[in-house]
C-alpha positions as CSV (number, residue, x, y, z in Angstrom):
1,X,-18.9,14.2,13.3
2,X,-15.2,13.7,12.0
3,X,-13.8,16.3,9.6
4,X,-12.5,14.9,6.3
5,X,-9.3,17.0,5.0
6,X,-7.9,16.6,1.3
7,X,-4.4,17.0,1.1
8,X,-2.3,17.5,-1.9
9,X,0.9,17.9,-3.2
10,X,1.0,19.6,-6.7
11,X,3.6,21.5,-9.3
12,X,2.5,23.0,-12.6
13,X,-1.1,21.2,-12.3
14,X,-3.0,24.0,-14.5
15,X,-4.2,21.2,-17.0
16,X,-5.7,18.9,-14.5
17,X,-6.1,20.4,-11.1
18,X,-9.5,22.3,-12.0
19,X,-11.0,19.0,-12.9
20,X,-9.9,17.3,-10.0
21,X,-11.2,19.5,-7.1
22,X,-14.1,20.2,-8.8
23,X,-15.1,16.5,-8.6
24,X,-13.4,16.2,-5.1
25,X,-14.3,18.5,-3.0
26,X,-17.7,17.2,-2.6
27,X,-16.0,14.4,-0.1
28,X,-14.3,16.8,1.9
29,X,-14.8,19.6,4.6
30,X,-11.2,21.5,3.9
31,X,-8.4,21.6,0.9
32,X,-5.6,22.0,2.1
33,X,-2.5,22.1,-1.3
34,X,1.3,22.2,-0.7
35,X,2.9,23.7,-3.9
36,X,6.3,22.1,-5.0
37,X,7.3,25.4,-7.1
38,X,4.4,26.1,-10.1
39,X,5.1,28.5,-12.5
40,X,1.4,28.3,-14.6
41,X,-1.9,29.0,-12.8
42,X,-2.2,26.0,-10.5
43,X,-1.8,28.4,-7.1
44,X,-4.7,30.2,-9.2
45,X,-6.9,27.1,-9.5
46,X,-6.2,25.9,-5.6
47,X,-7.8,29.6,-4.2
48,X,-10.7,29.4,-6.9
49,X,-11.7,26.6,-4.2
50,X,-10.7,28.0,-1.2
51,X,-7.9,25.9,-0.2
52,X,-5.5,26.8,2.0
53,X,-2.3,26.7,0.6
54,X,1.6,26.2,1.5
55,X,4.9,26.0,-0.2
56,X,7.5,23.6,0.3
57,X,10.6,23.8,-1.5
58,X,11.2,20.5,-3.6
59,X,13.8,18.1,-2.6
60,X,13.4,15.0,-4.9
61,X,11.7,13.4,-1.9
62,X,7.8,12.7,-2.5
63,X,7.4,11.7,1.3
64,X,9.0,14.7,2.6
65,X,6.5,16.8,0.6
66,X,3.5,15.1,1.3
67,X,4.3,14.6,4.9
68,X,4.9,18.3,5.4
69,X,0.9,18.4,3.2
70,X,-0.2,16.6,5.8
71,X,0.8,18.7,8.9
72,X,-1.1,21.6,7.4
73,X,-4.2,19.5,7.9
74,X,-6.4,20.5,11.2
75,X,-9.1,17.3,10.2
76,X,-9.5,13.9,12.1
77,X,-8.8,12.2,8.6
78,X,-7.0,13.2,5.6
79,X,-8.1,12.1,2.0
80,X,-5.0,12.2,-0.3
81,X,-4.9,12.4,-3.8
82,X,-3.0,13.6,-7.1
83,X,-4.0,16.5,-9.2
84,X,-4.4,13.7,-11.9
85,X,-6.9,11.8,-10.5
86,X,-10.2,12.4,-10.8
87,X,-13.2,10.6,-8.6
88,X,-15.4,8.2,-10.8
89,X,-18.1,7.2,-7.9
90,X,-18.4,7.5,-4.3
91,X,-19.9,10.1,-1.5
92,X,-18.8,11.8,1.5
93,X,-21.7,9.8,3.2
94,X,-19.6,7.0,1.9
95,X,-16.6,8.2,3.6
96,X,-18.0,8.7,6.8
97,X,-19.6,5.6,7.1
98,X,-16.7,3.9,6.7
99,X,-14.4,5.9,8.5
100,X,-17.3,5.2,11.7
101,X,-17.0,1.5,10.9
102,X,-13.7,0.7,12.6
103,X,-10.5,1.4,12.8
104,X,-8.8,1.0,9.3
105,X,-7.0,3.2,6.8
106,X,-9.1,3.1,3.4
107,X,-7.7,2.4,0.0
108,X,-9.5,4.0,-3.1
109,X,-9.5,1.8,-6.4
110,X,-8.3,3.5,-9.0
111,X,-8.0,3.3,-13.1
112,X,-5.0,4.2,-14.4
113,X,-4.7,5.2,-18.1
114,X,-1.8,4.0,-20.2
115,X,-1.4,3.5,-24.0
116,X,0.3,0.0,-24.9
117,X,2.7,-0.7,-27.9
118,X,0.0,-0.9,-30.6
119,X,-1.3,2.4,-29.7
120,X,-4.5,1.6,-27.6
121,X,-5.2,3.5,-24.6
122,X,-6.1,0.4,-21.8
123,X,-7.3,0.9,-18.0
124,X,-5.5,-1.1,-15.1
125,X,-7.3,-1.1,-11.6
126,X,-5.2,-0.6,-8.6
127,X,-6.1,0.1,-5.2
128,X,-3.8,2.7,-3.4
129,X,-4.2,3.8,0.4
130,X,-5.3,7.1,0.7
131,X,-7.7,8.0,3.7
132,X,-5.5,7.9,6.8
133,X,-6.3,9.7,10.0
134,X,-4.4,12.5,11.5
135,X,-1.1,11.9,12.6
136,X,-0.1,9.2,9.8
137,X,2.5,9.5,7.5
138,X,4.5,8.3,4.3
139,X,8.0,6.7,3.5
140,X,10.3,6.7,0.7
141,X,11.1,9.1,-1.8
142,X,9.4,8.0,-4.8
143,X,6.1,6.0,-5.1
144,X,6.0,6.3,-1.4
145,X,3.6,4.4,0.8
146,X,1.7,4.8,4.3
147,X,3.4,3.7,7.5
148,X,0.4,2.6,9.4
149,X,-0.5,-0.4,11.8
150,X,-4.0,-0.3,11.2
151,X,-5.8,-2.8,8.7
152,X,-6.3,-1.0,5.1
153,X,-9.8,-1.6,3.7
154,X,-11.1,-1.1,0.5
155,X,-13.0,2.2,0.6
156,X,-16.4,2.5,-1.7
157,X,-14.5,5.5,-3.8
158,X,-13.3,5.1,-7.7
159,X,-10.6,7.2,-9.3
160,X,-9.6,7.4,-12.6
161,X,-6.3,8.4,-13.5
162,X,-4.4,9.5,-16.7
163,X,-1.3,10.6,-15.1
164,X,0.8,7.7,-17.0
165,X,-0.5,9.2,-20.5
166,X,1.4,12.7,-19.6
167,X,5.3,13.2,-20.6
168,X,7.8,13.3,-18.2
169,X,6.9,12.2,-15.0
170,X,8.6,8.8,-15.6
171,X,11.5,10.3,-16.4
172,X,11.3,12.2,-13.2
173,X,11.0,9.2,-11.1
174,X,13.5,7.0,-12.5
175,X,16.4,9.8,-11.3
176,X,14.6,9.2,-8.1
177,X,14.5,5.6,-7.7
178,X,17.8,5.0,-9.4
179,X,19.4,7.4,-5.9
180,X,16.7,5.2,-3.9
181,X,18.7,1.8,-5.0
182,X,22.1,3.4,-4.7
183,X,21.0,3.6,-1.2
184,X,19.6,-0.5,-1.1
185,X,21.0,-2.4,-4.2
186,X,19.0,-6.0,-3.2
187,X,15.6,-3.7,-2.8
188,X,13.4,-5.9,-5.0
189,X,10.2,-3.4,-4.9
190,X,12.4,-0.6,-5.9
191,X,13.9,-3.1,-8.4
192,X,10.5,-3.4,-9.5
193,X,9.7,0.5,-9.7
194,X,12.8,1.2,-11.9
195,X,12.1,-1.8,-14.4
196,X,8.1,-0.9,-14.4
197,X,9.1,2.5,-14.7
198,X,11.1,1.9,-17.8
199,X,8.7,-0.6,-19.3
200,X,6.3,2.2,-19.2
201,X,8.6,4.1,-21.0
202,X,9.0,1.7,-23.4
203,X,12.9,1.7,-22.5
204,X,12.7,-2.2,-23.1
205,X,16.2,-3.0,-23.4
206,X,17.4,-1.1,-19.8
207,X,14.0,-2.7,-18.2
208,X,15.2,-6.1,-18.9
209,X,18.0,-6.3,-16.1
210,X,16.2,-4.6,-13.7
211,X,13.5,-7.1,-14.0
212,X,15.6,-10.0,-13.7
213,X,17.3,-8.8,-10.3
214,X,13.5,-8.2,-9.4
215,X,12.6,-11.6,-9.9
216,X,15.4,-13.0,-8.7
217,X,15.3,-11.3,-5.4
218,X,11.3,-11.0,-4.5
219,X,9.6,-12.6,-1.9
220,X,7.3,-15.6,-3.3
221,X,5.0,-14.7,-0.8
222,X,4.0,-11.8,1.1
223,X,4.3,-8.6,-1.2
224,X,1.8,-6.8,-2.9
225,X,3.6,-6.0,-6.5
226,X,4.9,-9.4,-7.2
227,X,2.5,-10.4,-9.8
228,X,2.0,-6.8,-11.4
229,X,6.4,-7.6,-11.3
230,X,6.0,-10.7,-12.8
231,X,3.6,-9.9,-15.5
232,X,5.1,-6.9,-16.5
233,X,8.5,-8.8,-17.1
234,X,6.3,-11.2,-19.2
235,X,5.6,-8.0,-21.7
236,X,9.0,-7.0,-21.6
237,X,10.2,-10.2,-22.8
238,X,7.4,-9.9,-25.6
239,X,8.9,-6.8,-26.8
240,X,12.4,-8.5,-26.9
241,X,11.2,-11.3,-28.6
242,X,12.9,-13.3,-25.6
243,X,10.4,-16.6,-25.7
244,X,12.1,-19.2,-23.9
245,X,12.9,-17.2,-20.8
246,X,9.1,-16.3,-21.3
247,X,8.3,-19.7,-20.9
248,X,10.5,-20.3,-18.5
249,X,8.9,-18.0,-16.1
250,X,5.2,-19.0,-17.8
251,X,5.8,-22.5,-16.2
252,X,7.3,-21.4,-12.6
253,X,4.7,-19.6,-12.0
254,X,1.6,-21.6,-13.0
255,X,0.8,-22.8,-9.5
256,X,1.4,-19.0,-7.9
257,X,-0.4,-17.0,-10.7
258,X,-3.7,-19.9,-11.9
259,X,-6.2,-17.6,-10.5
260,X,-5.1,-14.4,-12.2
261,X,-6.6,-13.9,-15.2
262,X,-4.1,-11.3,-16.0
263,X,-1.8,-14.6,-16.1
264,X,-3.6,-16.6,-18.5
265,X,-4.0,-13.3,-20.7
266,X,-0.3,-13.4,-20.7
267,X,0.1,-16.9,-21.4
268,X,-2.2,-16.5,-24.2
269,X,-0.5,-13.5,-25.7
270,X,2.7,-15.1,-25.5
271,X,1.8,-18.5,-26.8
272,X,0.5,-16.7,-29.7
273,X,3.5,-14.6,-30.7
274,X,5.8,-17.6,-29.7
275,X,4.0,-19.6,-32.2
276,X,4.6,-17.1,-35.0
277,X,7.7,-16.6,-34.5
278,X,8.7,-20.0,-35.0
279,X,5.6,-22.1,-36.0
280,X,7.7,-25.5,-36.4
281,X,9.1,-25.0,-32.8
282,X,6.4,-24.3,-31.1
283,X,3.7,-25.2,-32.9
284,X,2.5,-28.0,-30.2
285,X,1.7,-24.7,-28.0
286,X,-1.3,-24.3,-30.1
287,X,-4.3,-25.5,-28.1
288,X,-2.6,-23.5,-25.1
289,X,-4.0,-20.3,-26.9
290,X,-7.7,-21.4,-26.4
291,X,-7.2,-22.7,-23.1
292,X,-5.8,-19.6,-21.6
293,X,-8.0,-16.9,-23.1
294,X,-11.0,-19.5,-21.7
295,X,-9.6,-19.6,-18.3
296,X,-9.5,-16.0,-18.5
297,X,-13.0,-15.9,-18.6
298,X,-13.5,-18.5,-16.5
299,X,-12.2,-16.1,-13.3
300,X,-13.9,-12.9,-14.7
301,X,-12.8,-9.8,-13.6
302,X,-11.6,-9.5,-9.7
303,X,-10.9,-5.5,-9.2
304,X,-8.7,-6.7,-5.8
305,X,-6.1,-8.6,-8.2
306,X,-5.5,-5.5,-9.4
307,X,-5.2,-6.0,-12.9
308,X,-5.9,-4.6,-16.7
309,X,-9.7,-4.1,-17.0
310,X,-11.0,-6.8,-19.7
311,X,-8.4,-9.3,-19.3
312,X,-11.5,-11.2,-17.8
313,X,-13.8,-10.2,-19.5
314,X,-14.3,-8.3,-23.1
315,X,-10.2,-8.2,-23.9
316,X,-10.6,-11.7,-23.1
317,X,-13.7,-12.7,-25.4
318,X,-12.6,-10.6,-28.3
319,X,-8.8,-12.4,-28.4
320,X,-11.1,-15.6,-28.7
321,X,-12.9,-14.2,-31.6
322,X,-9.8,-13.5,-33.3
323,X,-8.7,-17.0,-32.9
324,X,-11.8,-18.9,-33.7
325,X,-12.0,-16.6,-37.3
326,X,-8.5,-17.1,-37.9
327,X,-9.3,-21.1,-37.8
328,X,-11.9,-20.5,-39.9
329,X,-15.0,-21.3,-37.4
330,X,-16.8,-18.0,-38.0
331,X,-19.6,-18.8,-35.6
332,X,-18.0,-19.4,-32.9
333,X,-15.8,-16.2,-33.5
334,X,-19.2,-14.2,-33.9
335,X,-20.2,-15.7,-30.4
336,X,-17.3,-14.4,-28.9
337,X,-17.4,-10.8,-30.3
338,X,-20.9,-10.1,-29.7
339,X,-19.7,-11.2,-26.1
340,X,-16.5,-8.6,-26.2
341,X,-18.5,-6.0,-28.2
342,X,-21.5,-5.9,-25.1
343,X,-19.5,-4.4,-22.9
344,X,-18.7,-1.7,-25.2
345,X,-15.3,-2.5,-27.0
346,X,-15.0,-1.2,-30.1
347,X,-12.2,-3.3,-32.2
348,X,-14.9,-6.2,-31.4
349,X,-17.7,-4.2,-32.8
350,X,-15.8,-3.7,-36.1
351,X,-14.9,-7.1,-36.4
352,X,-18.7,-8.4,-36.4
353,X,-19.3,-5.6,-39.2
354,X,-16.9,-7.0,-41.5
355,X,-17.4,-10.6,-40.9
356,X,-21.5,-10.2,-41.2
């Protein structure tokens, strides 16, 4: 039978480490934890579980470390993870019937955490490669992926993740990407890390150009991140109240993006604050709003696009609650938050209590 390794790198992980192994280890047959320089009680946490532990002196290089992580690692296959992520569903039965199904890499899906401007904390699904077999190993410096010629599949494991909620990190990886694209100015994915990176941040203003040279520069076709790229320059032309290059990019990408519902969510957000913001010049947008949030749950939620969790489904329904009430065709808006407030979201719940 193959042996399953975890491998991780960690530094000052004493809030979340504990949580994370104690979910993980069930998957695994060894731990094996390369510390980056902690100075709380994560070393402490690691030998509470019996891993075996190295030290690697940091180097603002994420590969480096985790590639050195992984040479510590005796197993046939290596499950990698981050001290804040925490697994959601899936077996070790799981991950050795896949890992004797073929040969392919595996990629877990995973729910990061992030709060948006109004203040509510949202999910977005992601799938990341992380089970690799001995012998394989990463590139770049900062959000650093898997060299590997073998097919990455899907593997039957669910993370969540709330590193994105914790101060600092993205400060840490913007000095990191900002040496990466010293190094290749026409880069569009780091282009597309930075500006991401400081949309997270909330750093608008400095995401903007960052964006543009992303979208000016990516592939059409053939990469991964374009559409999180595109849609997350959508919201950071929201927050600069920048409509018509908004549009602009809404219409260029309607044939590309149609069966996204993270799209149509977008289209539908922006039509709507487009139209307050200038209701006699954009008023004939109007019907666009219904139309989109529609289509949105026309697609439903697909976990491989990779998008926010409800922009098919509950987000969705409740945004065309708020529109029917708002037109004054309470029924209908009823409809559609009893649909949003089934699967559990609260703002729809409230609004069905007031309205009733």
């Amino acid at each position: 039978m193959k042996t399953i390794g975890l491998v991780m790198i960690v530094r000052n992980e004493g809030s979340s480490l504990e949580k994370c192994l104690s979910l993980a280890e069930k998957l695994v047959d060894e731990i094996y934890i390369t510390d980056t320089g902690s100075a709380d009680d994560t070393i402490e946490i690691a030998r509470r579980h019996h891993a075996q532990i190295s030290g690697f002196e940091w180097c603002n290089d994420f590969s480096a470390a985790r590639n050195y992580a992984l040479e510590q690692s005796d197993c046939d296959w290596n499950l990698i993870l981050d001290a804040d992520e925490y697994l959601v569903e899936g077996t070790k039965k799981d991950l050795l019937n896949f890992i004797e199904s073929g040969d392919h890499a595996g990629a877990i899906e995973r729910h990061d955490s992030y709060k948006e401007s109004t203040g509510e904390i949202s999910q977005s699904c992601v799938f990341t490669t992380r089970l690799v077999p001995r012998g394989t190993f990463y590139e770049g410096k900062v959000h650093e992926q898997i060299v590997t010629k073998l097919p990455i599949r899907p593997l039957p494991l669910i993370f969540e993740h709330d590193g994105y909620l914790q101060e600092g990190k993205g400060r840490r990886n913007l000095e990191i990407l900002l040496e990466e694209l010293e190094e290749k100015p026409e880069d569009p994915y780091t282009l597309y890390q930075i500006a991401r990176t400081l949309w997270l941040m909330k750093e608008y203003v400095q995401a903007d150009g960052y964006f543009e040279r992303f979208y000016q520069l990516v592939p059409e076709s053939g990469t991964g991140y374009r559409v999180s790229g595109v849609l997350s320059y959508l919201y950071n032309l929201l927050e600069l109240k920048k409509y018509e290059r908004g549009f602009g990019i809404i219409e260029n990408e309607k044939r590309r993006l149609d069966a996204y519902a993270d799209y149509h969510f977008a289209c539908g957000t922006f039509y709507t604050q487009g139209i307050f913001s200038d209701v006699q010049r954009y008023i004939g947008l109007l019907p666009e709003i219904e139309r989109s949030y529609r289509r949105c749950l026309e697609i439903g939620e697909v976990p491989e696009h990779e998008g926010v969790l409800g922009n098919g489904s509950f987000k969705a329904a409740y945004n065309l609650g708020v529109w029917f009430e708002v037109n004054g065709k309470t029924q209908e808006a009823v409809y559609y938050y009893r649909m949003s407030a089934d699967k559990g979201y609260q703002p729809a719940k409230e609004r069905i209590q007031k309205i009733l």
